[in-house]
N, C-alpha and C positions, 0 to 999 in steps of 0.2 A: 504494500500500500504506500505511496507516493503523501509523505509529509505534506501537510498541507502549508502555506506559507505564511511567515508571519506580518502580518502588518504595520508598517509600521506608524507613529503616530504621525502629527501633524508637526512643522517646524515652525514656532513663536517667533517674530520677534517684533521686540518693542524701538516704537522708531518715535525721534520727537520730530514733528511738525514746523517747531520756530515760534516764533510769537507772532505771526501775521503775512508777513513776504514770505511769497514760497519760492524766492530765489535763494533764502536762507538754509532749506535742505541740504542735508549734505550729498557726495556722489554715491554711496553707502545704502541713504538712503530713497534717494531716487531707483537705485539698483533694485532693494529688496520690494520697491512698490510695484518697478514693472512685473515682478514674477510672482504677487502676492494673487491669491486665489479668494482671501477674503480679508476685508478691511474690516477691526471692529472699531467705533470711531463712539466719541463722547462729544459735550458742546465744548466748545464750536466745533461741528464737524468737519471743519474744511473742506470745503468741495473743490475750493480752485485746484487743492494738493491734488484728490482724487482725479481730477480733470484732466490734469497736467500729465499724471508722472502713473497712474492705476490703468490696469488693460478695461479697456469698454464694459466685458463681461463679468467684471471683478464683485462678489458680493458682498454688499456694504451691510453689517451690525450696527445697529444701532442701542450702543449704550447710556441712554440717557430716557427718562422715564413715560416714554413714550412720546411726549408734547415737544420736544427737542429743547425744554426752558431749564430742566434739572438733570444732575446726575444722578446712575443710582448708587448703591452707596457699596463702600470699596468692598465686600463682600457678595455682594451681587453683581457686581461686575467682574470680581476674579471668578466666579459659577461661571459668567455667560462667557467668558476668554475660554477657559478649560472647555465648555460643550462647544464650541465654534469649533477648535483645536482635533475635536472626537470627531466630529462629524465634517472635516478635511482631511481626510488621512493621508499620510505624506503629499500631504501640501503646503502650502506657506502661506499663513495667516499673519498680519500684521495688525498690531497693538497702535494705534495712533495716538498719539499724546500729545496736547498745544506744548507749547517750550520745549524744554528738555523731560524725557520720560521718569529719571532720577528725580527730579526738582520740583517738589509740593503736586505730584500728581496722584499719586497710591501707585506704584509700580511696585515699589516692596510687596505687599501684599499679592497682587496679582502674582507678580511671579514663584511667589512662596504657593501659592494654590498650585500652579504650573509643574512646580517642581515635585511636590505633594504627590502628583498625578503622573508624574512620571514621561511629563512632555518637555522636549529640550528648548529651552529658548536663546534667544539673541538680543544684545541691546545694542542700538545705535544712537550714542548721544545727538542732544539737539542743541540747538541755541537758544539759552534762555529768556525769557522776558524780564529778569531783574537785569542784565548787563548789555542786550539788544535794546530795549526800550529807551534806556536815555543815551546809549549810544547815537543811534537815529535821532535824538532831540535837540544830540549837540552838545550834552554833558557828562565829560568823562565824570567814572565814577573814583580815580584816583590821580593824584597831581603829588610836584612835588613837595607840599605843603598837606596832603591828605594821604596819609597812603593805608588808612584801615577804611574797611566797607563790613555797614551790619544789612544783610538782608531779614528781612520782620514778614512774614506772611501769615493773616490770620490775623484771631486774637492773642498773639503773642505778647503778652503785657511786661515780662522780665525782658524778652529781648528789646523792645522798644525801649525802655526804663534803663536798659543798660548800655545805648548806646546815647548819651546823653551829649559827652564831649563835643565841645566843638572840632574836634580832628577827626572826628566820624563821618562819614557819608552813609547816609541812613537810606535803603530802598523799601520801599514800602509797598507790597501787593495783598490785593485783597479788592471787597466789593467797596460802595462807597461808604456804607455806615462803619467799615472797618476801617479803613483809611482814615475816616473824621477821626474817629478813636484811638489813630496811631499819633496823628499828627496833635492831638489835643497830648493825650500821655508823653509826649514829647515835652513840649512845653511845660507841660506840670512839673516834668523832672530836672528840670533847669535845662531843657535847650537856650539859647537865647532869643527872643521873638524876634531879632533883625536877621535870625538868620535863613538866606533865601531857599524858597524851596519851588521843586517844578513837577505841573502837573500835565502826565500826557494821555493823553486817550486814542485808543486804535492804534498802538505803538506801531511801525515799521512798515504800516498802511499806508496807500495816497492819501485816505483821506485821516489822516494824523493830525492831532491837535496839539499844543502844547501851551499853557498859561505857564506865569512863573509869576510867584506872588512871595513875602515872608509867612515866619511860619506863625506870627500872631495875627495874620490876616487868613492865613489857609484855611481853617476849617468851614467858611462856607464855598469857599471856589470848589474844595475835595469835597462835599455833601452835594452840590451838583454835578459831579464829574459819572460819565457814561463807563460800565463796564465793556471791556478791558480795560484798565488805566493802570499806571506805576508812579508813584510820588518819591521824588528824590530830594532829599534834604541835605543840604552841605552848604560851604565855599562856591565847589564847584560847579552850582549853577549858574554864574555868573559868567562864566565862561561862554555860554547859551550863545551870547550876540556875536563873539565871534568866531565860533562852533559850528553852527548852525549849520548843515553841510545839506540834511535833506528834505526840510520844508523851506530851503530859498533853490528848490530845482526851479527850472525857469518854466516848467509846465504845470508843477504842484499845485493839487486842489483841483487840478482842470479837469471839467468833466466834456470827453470825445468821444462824438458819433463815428462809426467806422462803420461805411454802408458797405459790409463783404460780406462774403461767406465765412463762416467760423475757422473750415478748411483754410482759408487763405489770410487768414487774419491774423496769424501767430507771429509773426516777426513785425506787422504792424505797433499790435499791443503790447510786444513787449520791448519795446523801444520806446512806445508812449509812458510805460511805467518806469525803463530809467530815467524819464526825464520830470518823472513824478508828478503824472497823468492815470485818472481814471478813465480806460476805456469802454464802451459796449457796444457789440457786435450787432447789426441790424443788417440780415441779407435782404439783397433786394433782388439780387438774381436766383434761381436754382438751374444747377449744371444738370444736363441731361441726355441719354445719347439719343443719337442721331432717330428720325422716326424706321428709316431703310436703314439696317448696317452692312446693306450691301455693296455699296459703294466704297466705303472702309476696310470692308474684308479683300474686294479686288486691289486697294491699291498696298493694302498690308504685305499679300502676298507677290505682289508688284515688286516691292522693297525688296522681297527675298531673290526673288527669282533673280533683279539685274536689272529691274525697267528703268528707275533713277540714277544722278548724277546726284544729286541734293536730295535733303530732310528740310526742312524749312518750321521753327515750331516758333511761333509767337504767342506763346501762354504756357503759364503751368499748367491751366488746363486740359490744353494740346500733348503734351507731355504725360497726364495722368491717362487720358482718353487711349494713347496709341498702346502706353504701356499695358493697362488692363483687357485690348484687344489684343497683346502679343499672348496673356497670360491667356487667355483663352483658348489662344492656337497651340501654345506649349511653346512658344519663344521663350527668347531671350537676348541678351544687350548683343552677345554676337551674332544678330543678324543684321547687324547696322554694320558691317565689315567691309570698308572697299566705299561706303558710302560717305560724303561729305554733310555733315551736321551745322545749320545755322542758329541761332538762337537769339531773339529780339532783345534778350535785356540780362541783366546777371541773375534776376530774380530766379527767369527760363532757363540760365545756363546752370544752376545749382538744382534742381530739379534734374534738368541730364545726369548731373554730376554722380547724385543721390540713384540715378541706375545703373550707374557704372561710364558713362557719354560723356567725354569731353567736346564740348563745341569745337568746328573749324572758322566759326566766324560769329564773333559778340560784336556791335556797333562800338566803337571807342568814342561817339559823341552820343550823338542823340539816340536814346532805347526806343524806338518803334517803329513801323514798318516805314518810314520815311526815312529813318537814319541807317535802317539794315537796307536799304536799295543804295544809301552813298556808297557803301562797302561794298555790294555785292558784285560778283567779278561777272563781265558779261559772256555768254556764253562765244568760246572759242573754238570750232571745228578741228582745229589743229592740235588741241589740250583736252577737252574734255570728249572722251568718247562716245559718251551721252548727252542729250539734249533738254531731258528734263527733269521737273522738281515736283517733288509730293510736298504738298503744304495744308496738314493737319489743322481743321480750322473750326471756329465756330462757325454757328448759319445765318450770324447779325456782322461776319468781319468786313470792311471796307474792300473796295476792290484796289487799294494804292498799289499793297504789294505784287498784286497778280499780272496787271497794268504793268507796272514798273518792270518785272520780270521779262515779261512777254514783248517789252520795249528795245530788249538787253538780250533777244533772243532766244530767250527759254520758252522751252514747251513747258506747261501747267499744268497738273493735276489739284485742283480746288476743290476738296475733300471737305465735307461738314465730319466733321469728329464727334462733336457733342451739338449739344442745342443750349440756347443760355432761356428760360424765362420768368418772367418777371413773378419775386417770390410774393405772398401774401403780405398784405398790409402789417406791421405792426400790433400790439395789441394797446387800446386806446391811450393809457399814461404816456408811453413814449411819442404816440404821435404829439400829443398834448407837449412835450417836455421838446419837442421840435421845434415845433411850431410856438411854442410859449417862451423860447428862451433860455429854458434851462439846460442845453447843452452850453460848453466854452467855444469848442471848436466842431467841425466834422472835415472828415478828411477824404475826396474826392480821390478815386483812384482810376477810373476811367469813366468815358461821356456814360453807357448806358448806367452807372451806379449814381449823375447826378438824375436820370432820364427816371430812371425808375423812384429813387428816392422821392423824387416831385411828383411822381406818379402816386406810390403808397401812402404817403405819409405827408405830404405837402411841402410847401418849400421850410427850410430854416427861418429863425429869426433872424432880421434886420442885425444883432448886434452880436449872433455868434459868428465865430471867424471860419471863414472859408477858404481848407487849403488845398491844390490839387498837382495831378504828380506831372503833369506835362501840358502843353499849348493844348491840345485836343479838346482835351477835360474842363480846361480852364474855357475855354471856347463856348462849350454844352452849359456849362453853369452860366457864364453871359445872357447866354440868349433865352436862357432860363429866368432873369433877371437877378442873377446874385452878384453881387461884388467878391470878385477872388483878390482875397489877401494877402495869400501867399501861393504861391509856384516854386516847384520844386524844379533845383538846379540839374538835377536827374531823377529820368523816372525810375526811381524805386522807392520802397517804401519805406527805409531808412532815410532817406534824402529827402521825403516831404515832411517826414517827422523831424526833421533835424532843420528843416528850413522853418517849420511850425513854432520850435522853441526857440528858436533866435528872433522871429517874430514877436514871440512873448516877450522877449529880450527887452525889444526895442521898447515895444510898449511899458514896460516897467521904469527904463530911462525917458521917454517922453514925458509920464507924469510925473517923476522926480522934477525934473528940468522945467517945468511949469509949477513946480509945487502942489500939485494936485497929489492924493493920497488915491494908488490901483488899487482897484477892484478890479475881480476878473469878470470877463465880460458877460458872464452869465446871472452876475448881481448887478447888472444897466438893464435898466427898464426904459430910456429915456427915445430912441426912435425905434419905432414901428413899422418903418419901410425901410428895406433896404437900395442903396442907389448903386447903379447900375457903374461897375469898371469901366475906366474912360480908357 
């Protein structure tokens, strides 16, 4: 009789989350996230992490008491970590924990059940919220006139009590009635009331606040403060004004529309957030294949056989379309062998890249089918042995390049690849928050995203700024009636984003230089039309 085998359990491990930025993950534990099979997650549950860094089909626990407002309590959450663990057999279950997993979370406990039960686990530290949070605010928690740090969480009344000293730097977490209660017991124990303290909320987030008041003025600022917060009492807040490193980003606080697809929105937003901007993704197209894919299948196998001299792909999308028809066929990158590969912009060329394609020809000026015809070599009967080009497209492209081609003597094959159509409306706040104002900026990345946006959702306010990635776009939005503010020096989407906060730049210096005090433009109410780019 053939032993039957043993199974083995499920593999823990405990990962911290960070306090807020999930670019604070470490590589550790972005690893253990992509190959995690189940997330058990407490409040906050972080979704952006799950979004980011967890596979699609990852199943999320939830440990908190059903309403997502309370924990349960660390006994009932070391039970539900142990059955999650049972009922994933050698699989990898991940523990999420805000901050660090060690640091005021109950991980002892957890893991001591874990161990009890005879499941192996892993810890991957995280970044705490007592030494992240006024990092981000601009206040070391040590100088060389401070060099001890008491962290107090809780109702820790000896710890509080006993960092009294002025050469203490006191972090204080907890909710706000505990916080009032640190920062009073503070004072009762001879702190001294001048000395400055700083209160931040939504640490390491865009949208991050920070007050800084003394500590005999603190107790109503920390009795209205929103959880998450961290109160730092020292010296060293004072340093604050000329610290300050990530609420003076020149985008911070800005809240950007980005009319894309979520697919294509990843290098957008996160560029928008080192510049410490809030973004949200509003698609106004959905990508779709072609209604015949019969036309794509004859020239796919065109490619193979030897029909072309050129590939020609002017979109990521172009690039994802032919790829998912190779995978169909049972290709792959070496059927593009012997062929020449163009690519309209770097955005396209990294996309090849990412299949294994390096481009034979990127535009070195202008990104788009205008700037890929200055380059493109005309066709030579004496050089090139073939006379024509496959050009993978959507079924709304211009005819510049086909035109331009066929002017330069290539034969054409104008291929719909995909279909682009226009996605559903919004649902009614964001229209409302368009149209109302309360975006800062929105950021235009081709005509049909201003075409469609004015279609769904209506046009923007008069006083949010309008920025877009090339003449095209900026053209569409015109005739649209919007005033473009910004044009990016190349189109990509780093380069509109980067032309975006040097905009902001400017505006922060014009209202210096007038003495007027900035607001960002989504706190002006004052016009109501927008005037038309001269």
């Amino acid at each position: 009789m053939t032993p039957r085998k043993a199974t083995a359990p499920a593999h823990v491990v405990f990962i911290g989350a960070g306090p807020g930025d999930p670019d604070l993950l470490t590589v550790a534990a972005t690893r253990h996230l992509a190959e995690a099979d189940a997330v058990v997650v407490d409040r906050p549950r972080r979704d952006d992490v799950l979004a980011r860094w967890a596979k699609d089909d990852v199943e999320v626990v939830d440990a908190t008491d059903g309403d997502h407002d309370a924990q349960l309590t660390v006994a009932a959450r070391a039970k539900l970590l142990v059955k999650t663990a049972k009922t994933h057999p050698e699989g990898v279950v991940v523990r999420l924990m805000d901050g660090d997993p060690a640091v005021f979370n109950g991980m002892a406990e957890e893991a001591l059940a874990l161990a009890k039960a005879g499941i192996p686990f892993d810890v991957v530290p995280g970044v705490t919220s007592a030494s992240a949070v006024p990092t981000y605010a601009g206040v070391p928690l040590t100088t060389a006139s401070t060099a001890a740090v008491q962290v107090v969480a809780g109702d820790d009344v000896a710890g509080v009590e006993g960092a009294a000293s002025k050469d203490v730097t006191v972090v204080l977490l907890g909710d706000a009635a505990t916080l009032t209660a640190g920062v009073e017991r503070l004072l009762a124990a001879g702190r001294p009331g001048s000395t400055p303290v700083a209160v931040t909320e939504r640490g390491t987030t865009t949208s991050q606040s920070t007050r800084t008041t003394t500590l005999e003025d603190a107790s109503p600022v920390v009795a209205e403060t929103e959880v998450p917060a961290v109160v730092v009492v020292g010296q060293s807040v004072d340093l604050r004004e000329k610290l300050s490193w990530f609420e003076t980003k020149p985008l911070f606080g800005w809240r950007v529309l980005v009319p894309r697809t979520k697919q294509q929105s990843g290098t957008m937003t996160t560029r928008l957030a080192a510049h410490g901007a809030t973004s949200e993704v509003v698609p106004t197209i959905s990508v779709e294949p072609p209604r015949t894919p019969q036309q794509m299948e004859r020239a796919v196998k065109g490619l193979v056989t030897g029909r072309y001299e050129w590939v020609g792909f002017t979109s990521v999308n172009a690039v994802r379309a032919v790829r998912e028809r190779f995978e169909e066929l049972g290709l792959d990158a070496r059927a593009f062998s012997g062929l020449k590969i163009a690519a309209v912009g770097g955005v396209t060329a990294q996309a090849l890249a990412e299949w294994g394609l390096v481009p034979d020809l990127v535009p070195s000026g202008e990104q788009s089918a205008r700037g890929l015809l200055e380059e493109w070599p005309p066709y030579d009967s004496m050089l090139d042995p073939i006379d024509r080009v496959f050009l993978p497209r959507a079924d709304i492209a211009t005819d510049t390049l086909v035109a331009g081609l066929q002017e330069m003597g290539w034969e054409v094959d104008d291929v719909t690849a995909y279909r682009t159509v226009r996605a559903a409306p919004p649902p009614a706040p964001v229209r409302d928050a368009i149209k109302g104002g309360a975006f800062d900026a929105v950021v235009f990345t081709s005509s049909s995203t201003v075409r469609n946006l004015v279609g769904i959702a209506g046009k923007p306010h008069a006083n949010t700024v309008v920025a877009c990635i090339g003449p095209a776009t900026a053209k569409t939005a015109e005739e649209h009636g919007l005033r473009v503010d910004v044009l990016a020096p190349e189109a990509s989407a780093v380069s509109v984003v980067d032309a975006l906060a040097d905009h902001a730049r400017g505006l922060v210096l014009e209202a210096a230089a007038s003495g007027e005090e900035w607001t960002r433009p989504s706190l002006r109410r004052k016009s109501t039309t927008r005037r038309r780019a001269r």
